[in-house]
DSSP file (Angstrom, degrees, kcal/mol; ACC not computed):
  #  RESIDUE AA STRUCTURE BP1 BP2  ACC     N-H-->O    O-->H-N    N-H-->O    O-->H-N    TCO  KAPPA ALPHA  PHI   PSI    X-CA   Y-CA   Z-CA
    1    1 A X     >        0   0    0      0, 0.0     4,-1.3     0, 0.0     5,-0.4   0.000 360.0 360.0 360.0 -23.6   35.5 -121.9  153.6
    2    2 A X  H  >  +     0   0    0      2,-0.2     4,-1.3     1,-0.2     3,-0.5   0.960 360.0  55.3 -85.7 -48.8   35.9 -120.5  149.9
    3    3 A X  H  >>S+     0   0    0      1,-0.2     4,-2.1     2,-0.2     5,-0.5   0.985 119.3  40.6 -41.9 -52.8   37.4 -116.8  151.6
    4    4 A X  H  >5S+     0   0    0      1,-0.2     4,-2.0     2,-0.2     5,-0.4   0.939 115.1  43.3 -53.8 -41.0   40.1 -119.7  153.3
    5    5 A X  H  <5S+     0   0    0     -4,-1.3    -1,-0.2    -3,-0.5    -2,-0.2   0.651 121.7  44.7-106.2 -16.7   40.8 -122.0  150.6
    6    6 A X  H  <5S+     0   0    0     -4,-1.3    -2,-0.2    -5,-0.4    -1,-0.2   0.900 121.9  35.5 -92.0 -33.7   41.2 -118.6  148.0
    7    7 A X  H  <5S-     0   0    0     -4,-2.1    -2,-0.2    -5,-0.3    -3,-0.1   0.752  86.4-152.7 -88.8 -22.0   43.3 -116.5  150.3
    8    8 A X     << -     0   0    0     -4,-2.0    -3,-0.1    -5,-0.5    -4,-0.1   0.909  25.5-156.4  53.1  50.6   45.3 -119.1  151.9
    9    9 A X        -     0   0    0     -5,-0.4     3,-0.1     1,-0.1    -5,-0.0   0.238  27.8-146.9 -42.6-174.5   45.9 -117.1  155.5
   10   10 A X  S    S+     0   0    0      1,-0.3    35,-1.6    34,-0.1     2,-0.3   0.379  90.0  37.4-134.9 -21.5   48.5 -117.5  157.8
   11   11 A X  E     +a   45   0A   0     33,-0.3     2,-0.4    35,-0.1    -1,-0.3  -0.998  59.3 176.1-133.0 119.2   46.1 -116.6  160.7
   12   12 A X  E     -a   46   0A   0     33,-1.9    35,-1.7    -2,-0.3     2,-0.3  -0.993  17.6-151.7-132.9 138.5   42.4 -117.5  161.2
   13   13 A X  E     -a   47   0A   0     -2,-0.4     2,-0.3    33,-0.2    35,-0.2  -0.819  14.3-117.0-119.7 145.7   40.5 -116.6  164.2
   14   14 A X  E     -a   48   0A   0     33,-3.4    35,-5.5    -2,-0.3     2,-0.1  -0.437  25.3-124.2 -79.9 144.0   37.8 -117.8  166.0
   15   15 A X     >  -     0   0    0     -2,-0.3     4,-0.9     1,-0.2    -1,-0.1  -0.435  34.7-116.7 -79.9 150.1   34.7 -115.7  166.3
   16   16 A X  H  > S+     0   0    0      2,-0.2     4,-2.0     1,-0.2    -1,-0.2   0.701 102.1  81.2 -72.0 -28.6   34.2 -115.6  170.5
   17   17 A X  H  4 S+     0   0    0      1,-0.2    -1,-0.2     2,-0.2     5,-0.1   0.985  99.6  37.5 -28.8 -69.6   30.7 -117.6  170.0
   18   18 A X  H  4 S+     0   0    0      1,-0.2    -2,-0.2     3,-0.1    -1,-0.2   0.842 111.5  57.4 -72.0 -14.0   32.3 -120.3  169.8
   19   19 A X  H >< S+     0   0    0     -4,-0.9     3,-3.3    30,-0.2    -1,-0.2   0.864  84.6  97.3 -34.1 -72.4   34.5 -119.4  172.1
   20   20 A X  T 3< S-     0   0    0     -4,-2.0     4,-0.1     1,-0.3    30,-0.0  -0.054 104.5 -12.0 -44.8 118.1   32.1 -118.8  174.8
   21   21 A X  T >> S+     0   0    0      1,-0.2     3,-4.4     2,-0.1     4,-1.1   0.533  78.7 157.0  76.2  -4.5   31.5 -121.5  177.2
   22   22 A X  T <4  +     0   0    0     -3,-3.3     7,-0.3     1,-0.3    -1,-0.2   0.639  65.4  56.1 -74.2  23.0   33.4 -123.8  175.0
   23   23 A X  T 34 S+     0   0    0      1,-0.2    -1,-0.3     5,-0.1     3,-0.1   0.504 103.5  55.1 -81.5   8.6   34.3 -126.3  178.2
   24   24 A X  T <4 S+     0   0    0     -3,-4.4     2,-1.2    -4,-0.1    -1,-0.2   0.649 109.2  46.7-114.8 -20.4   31.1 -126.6  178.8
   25   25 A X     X  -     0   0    0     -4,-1.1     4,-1.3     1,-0.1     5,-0.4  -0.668  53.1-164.1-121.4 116.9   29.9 -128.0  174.6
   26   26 A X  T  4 S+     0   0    0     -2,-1.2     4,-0.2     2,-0.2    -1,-0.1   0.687  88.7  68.0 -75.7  -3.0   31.7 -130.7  172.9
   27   27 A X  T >> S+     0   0    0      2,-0.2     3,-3.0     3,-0.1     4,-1.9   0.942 102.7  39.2 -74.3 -79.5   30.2 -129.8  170.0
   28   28 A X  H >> S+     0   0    0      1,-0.3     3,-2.5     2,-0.2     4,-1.2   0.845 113.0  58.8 -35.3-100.2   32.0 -126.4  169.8
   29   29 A X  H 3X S+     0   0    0     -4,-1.3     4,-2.2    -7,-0.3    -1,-0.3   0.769 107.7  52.2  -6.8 -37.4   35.5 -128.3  171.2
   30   30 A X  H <> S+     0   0    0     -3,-3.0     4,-1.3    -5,-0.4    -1,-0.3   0.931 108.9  43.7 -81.9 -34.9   35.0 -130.5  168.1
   31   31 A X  H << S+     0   0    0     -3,-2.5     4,-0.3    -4,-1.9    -1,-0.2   0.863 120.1  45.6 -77.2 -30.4   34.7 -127.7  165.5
   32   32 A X  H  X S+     0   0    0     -4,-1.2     4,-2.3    -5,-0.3    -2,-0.2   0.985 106.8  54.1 -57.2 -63.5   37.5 -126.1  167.2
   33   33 A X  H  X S+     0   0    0     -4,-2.2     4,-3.1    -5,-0.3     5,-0.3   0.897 110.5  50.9 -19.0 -94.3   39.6 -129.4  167.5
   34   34 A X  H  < S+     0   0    0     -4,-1.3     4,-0.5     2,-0.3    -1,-0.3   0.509 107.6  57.2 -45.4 -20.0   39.2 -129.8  163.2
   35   35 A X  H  > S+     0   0    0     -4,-0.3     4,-3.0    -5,-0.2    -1,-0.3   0.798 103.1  45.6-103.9 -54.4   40.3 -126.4  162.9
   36   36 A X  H  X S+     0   0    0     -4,-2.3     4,-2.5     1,-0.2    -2,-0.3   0.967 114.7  55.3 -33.5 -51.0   43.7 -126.9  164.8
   37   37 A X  H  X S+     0   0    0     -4,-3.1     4,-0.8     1,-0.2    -1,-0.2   0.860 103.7  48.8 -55.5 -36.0   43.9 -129.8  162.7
   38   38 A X  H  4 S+     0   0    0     -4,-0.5    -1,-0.2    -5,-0.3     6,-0.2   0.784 110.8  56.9 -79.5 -19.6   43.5 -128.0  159.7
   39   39 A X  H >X>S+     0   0    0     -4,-3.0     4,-2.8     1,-0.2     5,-2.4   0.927 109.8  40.4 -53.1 -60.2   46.1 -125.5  160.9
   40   40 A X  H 3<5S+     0   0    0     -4,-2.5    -1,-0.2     1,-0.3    -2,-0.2   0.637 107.9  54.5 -77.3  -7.6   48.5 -127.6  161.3
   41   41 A X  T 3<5S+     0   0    0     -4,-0.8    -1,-0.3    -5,-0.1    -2,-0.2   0.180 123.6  29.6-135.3 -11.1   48.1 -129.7  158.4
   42   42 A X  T <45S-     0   0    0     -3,-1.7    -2,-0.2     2,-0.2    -3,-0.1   0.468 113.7 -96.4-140.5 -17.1   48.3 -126.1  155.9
   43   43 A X  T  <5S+     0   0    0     -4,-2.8     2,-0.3     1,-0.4    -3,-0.2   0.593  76.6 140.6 113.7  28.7   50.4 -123.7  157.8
   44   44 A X      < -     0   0    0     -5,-2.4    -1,-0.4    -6,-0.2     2,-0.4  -0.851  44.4-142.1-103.9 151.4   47.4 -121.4  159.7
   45   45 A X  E     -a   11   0A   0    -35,-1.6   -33,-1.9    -2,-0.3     2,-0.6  -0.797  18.7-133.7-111.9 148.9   47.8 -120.5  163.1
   46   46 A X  E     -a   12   0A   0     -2,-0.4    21,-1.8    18,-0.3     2,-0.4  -0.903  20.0-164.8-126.3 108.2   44.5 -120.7  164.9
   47   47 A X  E     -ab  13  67A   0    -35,-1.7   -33,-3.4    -2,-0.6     2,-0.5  -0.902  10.5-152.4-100.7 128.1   43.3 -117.5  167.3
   48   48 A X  E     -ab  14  68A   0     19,-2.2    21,-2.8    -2,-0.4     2,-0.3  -0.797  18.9-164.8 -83.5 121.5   40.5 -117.7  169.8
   49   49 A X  E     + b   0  69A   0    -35,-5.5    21,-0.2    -2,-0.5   -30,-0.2  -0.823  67.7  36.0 -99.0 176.8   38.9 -114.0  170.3
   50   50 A X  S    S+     0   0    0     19,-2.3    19,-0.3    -2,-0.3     2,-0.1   0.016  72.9 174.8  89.3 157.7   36.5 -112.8  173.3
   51   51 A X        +     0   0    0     17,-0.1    22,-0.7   -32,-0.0    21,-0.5  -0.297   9.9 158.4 135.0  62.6   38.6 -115.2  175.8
   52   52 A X        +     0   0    0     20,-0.1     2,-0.2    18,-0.1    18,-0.1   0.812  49.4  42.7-106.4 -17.9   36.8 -114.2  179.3
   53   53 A X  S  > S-     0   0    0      1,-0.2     4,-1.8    19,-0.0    19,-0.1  -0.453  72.3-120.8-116.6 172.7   37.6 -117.6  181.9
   54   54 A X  H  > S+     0   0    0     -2,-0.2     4,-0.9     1,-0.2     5,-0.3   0.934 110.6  57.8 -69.9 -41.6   40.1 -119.7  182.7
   55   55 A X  H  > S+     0   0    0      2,-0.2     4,-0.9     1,-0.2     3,-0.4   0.792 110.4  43.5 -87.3 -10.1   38.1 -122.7  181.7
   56   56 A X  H  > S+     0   0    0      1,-0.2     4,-1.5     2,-0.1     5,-0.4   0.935 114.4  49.2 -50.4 -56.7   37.7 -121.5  178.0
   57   57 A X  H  < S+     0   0    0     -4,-1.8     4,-0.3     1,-0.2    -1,-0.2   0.572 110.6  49.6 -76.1  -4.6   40.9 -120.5  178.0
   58   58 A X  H  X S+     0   0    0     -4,-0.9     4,-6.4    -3,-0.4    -1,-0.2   0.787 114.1  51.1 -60.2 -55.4   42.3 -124.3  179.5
   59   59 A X  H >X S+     0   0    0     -4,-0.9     3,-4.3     1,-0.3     4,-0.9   0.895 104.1  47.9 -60.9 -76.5   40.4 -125.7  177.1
   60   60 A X  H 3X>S+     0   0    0     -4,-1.5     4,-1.5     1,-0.3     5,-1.3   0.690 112.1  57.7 -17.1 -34.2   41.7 -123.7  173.9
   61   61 A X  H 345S+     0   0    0     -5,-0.4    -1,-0.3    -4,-0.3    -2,-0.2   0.947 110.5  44.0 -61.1 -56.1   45.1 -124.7  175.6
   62   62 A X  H <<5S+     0   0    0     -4,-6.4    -2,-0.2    -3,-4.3    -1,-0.2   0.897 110.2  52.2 -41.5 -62.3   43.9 -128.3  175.2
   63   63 A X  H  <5S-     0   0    0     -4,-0.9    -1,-0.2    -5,-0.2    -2,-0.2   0.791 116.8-106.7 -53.0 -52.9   42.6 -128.0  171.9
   64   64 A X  T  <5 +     0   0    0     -4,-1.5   -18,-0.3    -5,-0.2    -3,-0.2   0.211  47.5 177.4 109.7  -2.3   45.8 -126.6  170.4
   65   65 A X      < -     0   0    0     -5,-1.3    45,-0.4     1,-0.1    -1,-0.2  -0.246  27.3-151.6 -69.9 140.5   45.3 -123.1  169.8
   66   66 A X  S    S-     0   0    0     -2,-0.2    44,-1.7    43,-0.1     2,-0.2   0.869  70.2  -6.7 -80.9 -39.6   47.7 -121.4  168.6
   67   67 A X  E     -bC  47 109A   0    -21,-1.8   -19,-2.2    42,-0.3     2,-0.3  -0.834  58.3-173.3-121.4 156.7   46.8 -117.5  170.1
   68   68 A X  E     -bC  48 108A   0     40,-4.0    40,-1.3    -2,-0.2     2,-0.4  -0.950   6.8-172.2-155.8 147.6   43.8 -115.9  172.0
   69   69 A X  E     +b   49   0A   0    -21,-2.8   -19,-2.3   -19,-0.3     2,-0.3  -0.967  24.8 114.1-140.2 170.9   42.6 -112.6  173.1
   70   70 A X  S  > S-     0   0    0     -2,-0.4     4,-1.3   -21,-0.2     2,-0.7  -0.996  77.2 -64.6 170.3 172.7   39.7 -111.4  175.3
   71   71 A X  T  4 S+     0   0    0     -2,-0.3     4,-0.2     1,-0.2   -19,-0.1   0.005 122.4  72.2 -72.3  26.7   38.6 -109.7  178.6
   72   72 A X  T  4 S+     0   0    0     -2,-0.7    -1,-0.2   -21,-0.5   -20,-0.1   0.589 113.9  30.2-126.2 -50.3   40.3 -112.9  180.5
   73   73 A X  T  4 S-     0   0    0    -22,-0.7    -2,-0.2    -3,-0.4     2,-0.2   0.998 141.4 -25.6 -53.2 -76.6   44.0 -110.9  179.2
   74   74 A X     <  -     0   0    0     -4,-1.3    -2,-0.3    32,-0.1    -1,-0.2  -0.930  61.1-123.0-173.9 131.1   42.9 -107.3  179.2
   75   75 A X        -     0   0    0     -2,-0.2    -5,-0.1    -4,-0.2    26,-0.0  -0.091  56.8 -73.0 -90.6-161.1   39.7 -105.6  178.9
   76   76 A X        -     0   0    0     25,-0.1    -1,-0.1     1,-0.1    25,-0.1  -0.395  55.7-110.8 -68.3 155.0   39.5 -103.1  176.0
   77   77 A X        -     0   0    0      1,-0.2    -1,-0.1    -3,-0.1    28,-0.0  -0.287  18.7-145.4 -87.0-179.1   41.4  -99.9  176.7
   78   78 A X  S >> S+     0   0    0      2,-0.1     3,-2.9     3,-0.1     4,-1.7   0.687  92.0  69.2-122.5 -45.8   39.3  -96.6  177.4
   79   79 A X  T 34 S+     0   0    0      1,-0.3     5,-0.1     2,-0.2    -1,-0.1   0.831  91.8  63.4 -70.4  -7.6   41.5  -94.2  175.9
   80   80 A X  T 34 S+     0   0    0      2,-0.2    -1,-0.3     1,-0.2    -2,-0.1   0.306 106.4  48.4 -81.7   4.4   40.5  -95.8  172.4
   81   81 A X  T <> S+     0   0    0     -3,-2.9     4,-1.2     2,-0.1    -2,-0.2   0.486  99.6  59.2-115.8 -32.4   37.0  -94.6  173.3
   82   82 A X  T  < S+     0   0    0     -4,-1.7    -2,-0.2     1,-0.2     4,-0.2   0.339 110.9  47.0 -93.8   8.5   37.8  -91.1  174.3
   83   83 A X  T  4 S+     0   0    0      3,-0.1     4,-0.4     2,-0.1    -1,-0.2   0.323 108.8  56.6-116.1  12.7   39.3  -90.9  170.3
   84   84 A X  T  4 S+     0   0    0      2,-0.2    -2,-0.2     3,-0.1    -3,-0.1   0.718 109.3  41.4 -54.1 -45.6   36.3  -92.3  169.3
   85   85 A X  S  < S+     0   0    0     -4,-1.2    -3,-0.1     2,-0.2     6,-0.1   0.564 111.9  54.5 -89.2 -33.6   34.2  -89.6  170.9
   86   86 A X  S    S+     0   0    0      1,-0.2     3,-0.5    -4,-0.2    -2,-0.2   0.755 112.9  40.1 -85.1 -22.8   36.4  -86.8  169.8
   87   87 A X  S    S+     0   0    0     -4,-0.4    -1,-0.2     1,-0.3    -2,-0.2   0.748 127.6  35.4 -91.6   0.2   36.4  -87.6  166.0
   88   88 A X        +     0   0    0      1,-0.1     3,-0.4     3,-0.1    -1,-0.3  -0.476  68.8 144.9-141.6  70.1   32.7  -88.6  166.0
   89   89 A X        +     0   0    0     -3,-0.5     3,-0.4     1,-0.2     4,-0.1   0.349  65.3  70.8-102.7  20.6   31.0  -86.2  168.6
   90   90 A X  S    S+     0   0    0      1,-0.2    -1,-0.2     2,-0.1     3,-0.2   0.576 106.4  41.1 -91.7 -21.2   27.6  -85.9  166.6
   91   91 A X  S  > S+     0   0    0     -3,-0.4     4,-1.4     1,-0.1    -1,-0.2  -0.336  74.2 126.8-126.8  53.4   26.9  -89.8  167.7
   92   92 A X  H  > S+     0   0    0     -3,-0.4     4,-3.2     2,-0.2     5,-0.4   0.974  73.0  51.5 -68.4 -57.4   28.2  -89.5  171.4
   93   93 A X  H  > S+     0   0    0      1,-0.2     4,-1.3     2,-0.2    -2,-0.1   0.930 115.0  47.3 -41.2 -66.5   24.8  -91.1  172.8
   94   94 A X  H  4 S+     0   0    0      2,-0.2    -1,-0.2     1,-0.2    -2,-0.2   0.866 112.0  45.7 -57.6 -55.7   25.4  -94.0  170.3
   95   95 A X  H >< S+     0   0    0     -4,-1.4     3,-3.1     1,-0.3     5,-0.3   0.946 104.2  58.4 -57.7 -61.6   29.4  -94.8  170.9
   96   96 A X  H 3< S+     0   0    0     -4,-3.2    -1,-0.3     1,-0.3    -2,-0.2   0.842 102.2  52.1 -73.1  -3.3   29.4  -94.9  174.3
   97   97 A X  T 3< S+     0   0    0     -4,-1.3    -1,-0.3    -5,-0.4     2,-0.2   0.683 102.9  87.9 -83.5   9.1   26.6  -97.8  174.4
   98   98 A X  S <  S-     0   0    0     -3,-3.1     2,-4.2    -4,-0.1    -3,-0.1  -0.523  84.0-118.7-116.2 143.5   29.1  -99.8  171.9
   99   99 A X        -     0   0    0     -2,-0.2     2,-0.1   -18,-0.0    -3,-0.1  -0.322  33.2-175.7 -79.2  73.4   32.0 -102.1  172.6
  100  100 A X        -     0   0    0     -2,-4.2     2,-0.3    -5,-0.3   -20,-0.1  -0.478   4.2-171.3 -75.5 153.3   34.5 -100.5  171.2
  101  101 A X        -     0   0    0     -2,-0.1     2,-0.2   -25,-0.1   -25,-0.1  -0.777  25.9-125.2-124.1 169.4   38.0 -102.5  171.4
  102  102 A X    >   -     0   0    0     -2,-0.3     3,-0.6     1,-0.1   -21,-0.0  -0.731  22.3-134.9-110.9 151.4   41.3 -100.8  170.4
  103  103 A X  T 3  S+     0   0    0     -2,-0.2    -1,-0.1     1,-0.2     0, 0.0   0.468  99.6  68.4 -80.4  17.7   43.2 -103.1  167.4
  104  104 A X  T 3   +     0   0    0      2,-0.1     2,-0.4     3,-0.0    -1,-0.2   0.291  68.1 123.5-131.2   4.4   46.2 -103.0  168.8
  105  105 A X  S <  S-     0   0    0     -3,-0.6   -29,-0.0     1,-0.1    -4,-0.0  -0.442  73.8-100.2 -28.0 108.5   45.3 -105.2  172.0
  106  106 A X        -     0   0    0     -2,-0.4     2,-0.3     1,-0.1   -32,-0.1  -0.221  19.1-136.5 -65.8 158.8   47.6 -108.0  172.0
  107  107 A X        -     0   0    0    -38,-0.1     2,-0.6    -3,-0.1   -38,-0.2  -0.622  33.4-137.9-117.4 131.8   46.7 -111.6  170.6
  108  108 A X  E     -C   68   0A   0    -40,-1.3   -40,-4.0    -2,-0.3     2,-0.2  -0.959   6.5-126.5-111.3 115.6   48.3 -113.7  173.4
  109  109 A X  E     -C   67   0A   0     -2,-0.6     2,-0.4   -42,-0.3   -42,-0.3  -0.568  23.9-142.5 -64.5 125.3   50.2 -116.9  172.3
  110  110 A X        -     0   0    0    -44,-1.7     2,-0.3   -45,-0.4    -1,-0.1  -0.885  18.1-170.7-124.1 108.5   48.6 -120.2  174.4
  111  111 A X        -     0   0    0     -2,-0.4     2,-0.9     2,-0.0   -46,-0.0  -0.794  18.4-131.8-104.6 149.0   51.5 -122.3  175.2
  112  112 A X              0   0    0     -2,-0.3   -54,-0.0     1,-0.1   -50,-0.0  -0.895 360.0 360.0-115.3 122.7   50.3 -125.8  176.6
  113  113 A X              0   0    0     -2,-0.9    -1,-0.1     0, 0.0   -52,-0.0   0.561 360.0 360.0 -42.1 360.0   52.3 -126.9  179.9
């Protein structure tokens, strides 16, 4: 909270823990919930990452979040692994067990019907 209240973002995202499953824990819905609130209430726009179902992503809808991204979008691209592999081919064995994600995967804007 002291990185938030000292940097004053325009974007803060939620780590994909909480993310995971949250239709199923009202707990999680509630920290989520109190962070949209705090969004709106200072000017942050609120991002879910990791984003794999439909009901997470319903809920987040619910909730008020403002963007999300995740395997539920698009899963990570591959060719962002094959320049992974060429600039670091001493730790091949190592990379390919890793999740690499590209940054440039779009953040998807969650509009509520």
């Amino acid at each position: 909270m002291n990185t938030i209240v000292e940097t004053k973002p325009g974007f803060v995202k939620i780590d994909m823990n909480i993310v995971r499953n949250i239709h199923k824990d009202s707990f999680k819905q509630a920290i989520v919930k109190s962070f949209v609130q705090l969004g709106a209430s200072t000017n942050i726009k609120i991002i879910a990452e990791g984003i794999e179902t439909k009901e997470e992503l319903k809920t987040l809808i619910r909730l008020g979040v403002y963007a999300g991204q995740g395997y539920y979008f698009q899963d990570p691209r591959a060719s962002f692994l094959i320049y992974q592999k060429a600039l670091f081919p001493p730790f091949p064995d190592t990379i390919s067990k890793l999740r690499i994600t590209e940054t440039t995967i779009p953040v998807i804007t969650l509009l509520v019907p």
